[in-house]
C-alpha positions in Angstrom: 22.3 -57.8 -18.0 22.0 -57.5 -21.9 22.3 -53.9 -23.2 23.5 -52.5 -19.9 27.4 -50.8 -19.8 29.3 -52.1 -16.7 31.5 -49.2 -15.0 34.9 -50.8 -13.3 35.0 -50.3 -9.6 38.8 -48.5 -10.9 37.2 -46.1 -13.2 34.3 -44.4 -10.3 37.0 -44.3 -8.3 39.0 -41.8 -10.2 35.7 -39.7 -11.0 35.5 -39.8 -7.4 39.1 -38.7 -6.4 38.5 -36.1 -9.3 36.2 -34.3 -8.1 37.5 -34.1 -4.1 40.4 -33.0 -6.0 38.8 -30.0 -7.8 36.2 -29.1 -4.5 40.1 -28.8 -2.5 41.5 -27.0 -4.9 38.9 -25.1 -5.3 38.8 -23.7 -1.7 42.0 -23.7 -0.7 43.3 -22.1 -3.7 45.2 -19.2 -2.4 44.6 -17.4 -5.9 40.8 -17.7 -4.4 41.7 -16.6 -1.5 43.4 -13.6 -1.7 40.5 -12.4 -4.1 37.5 -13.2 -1.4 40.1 -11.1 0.8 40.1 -8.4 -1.8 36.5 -7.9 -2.3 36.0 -7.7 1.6 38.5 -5.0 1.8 36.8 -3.1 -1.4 33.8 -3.4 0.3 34.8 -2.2 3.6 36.5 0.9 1.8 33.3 1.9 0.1 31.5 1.7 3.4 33.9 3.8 5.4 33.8 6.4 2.6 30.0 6.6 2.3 30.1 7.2 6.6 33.0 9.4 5.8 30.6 11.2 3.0 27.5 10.9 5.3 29.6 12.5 8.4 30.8 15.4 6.2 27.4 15.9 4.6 26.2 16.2 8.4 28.6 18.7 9.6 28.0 21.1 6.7 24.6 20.9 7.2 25.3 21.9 10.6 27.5 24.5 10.2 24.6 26.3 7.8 22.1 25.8 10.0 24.0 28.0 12.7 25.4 29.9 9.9 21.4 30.7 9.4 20.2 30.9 12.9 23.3 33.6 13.3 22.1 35.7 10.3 18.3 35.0 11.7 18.9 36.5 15.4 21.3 39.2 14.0 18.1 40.3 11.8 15.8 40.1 14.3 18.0 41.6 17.2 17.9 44.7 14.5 14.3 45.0 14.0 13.6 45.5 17.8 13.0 48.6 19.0 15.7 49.3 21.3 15.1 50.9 24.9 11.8 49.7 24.5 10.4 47.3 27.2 7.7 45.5 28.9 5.8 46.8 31.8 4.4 44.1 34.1 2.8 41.4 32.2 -0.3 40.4 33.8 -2.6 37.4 33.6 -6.1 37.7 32.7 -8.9 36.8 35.9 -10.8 33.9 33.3 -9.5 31.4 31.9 -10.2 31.1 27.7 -10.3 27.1 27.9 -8.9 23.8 29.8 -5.3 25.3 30.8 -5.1 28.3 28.8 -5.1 31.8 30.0 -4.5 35.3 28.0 -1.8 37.4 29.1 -1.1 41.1 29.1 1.1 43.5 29.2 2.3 47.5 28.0 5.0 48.4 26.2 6.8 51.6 27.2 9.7 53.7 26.0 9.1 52.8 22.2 11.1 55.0 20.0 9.5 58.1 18.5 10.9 56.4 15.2 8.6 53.0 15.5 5.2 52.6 14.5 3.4 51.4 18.1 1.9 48.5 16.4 5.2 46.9 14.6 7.6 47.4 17.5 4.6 45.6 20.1 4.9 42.5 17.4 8.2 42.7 17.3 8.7 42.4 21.3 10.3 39.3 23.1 8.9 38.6 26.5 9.3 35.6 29.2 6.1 34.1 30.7 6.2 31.4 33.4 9.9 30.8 31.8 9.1 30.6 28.5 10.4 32.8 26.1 7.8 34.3 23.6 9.7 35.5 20.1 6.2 37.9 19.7 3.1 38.7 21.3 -0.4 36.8 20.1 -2.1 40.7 18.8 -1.3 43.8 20.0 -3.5 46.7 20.4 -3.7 50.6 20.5 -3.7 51.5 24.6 -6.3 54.9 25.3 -5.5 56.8 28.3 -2.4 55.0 29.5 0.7 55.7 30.1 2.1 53.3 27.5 0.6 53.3 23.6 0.0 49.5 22.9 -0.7 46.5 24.9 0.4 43.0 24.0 -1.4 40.0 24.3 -0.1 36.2 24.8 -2.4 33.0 24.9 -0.5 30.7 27.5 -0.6 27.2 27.4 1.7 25.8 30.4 1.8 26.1 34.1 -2.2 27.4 34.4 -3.5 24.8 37.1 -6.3 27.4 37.8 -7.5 26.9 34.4 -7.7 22.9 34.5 -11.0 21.5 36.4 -11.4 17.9 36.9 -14.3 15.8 36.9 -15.5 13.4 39.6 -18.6 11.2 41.3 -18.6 9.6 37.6 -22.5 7.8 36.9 -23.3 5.2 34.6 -26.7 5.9 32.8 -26.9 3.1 30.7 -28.2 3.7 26.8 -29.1 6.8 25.7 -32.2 4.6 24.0 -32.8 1.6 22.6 -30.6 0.7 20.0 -29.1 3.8 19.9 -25.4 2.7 20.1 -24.8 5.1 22.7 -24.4 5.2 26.7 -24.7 8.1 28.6 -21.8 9.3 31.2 -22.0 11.8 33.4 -19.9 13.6 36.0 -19.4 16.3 38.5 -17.0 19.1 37.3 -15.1 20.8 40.0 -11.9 23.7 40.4 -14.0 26.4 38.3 -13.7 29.7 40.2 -16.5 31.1 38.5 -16.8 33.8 41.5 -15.1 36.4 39.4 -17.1 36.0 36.2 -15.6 32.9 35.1 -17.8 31.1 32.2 -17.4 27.7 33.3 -19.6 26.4 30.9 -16.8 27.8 28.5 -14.4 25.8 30.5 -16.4 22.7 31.0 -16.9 22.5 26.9 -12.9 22.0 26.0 -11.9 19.8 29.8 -11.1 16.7 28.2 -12.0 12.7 29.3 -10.5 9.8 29.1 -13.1 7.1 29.1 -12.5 3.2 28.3 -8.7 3.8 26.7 -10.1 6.8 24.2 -9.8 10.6 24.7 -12.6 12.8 24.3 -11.9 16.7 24.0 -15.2 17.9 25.4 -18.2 16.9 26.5 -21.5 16.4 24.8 -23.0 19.0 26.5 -22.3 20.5 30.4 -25.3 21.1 32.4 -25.9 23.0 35.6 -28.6 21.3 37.9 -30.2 22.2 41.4 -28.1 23.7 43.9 -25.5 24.7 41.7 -23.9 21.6 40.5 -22.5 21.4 37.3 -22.4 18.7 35.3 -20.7 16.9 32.1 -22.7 14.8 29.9 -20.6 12.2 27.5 -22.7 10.0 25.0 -20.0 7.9 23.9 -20.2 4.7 21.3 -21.2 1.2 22.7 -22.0 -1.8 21.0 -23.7 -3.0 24.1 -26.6 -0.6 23.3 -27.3 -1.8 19.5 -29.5 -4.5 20.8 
């Protein structure tokens, strides 16, 4: 066709064989090669040296955090009064809330050179096999045979102090469209014999009601003969309408 350049079948084949030609030499160039292999093997140096720097980095931290806690318990081990120890450590008859109980106990044998205030607070015990670094307060003891008392609030292995609720009732909406429905349910395991305030206890048992905790109840109530009660008005979007 008029002002159209023809291209000989000879001449795109040699651009053709040209460029296989540079794409081969171009990866199997050994000069190519051993550079790829190069930069793999710098890489893989840095990253063993930054886990070699990250390891060391580790252990040091280590050793000063034993290096710490050594110099800690040496300090502390000093500031107790020595020969000094606990009488019997006896739990409280109530409970303060859901699974907690206070704990008590005299210290005797303090040193004449202690203050009987800062060698009670500075007094290790074991409760229920837990280890206690210091008692909760500490107070002056009157006619005893020991001058302070500690005092520890404990928080594990107190299944006297944890009532449960059962006979669970439905009362529907607390009113209409109050976005509220009412629960309610028998609490029972409160020896309240002794004193006990169960309502005390009642307020801080927890619930778990439809996949969400509540800490307490709305209110507790107790009814005729004797029964106690929780009461739980709890969001529902059933009760909007």
């Amino acid at each position: 066709m008029p002002g159209l350049k023809t291209v000989s079948p000879w001449k795109l084949l040699l651009i053709a064989v040209a460029g296989l030609v540079t794409v081969l030499v171009f990866k199997y160039d050994p000069l190519v090669s051993i550079i790829d292999i190069e930069d793999a093997k710098r890489h893989a140096s840095i990253e063993n040296a930054t886990l070699a720097f990250e390891k060391e980095k580790t252990e040091r931290e280590r050793k000063v955090m034993v290096h710490e806690r050594e110099l800690w318990e040496k300090a502390r081990d000093a500031h107790l009064p020595r020969g000094a120890f606990w009488d019997v450590v006896w739990p409280a008859w109530d409970c303060l809330a859901y699974g907690k109980r206070e704990y008590w106990g005299g210290l005797r044998n303090i040193p004449k050179d202690w203050d009987g205030i800062d060698a009670c607070m500075n007094m290790p015990v074991e409760i229920k096999g837990v280890k206690i670094r210091r008692p909760d307060r500490c107070a002056l003891a009157f006619g005893k045979e020991y001058r302070v008392q500690g005092y520890w609030v404990v928080d594990w292995d107190q299944p006297d102090c944890k009532p449960w609720y059962r006979d669970f009732e439905d009362k529907w909406c607390t009113s209409y469209n109050s976005g509220k429905r009412r629960i309610e349910a028998q609490i029972v395991g409160i020896n309240d014999k002794g004193g006990q305030d169960w309502c005390l206890l009642c307020n801080s048992t927890p619930l778990v009601w439809d996949m969400i905790t509540y800490a307490s109840p709305t209110r507790c109530e107790e009814r005729s003969w004797g029964k106690k009660v929780a009461v739980w008005d709890v969001p529902d979007e059933s009760c909007l309408s």
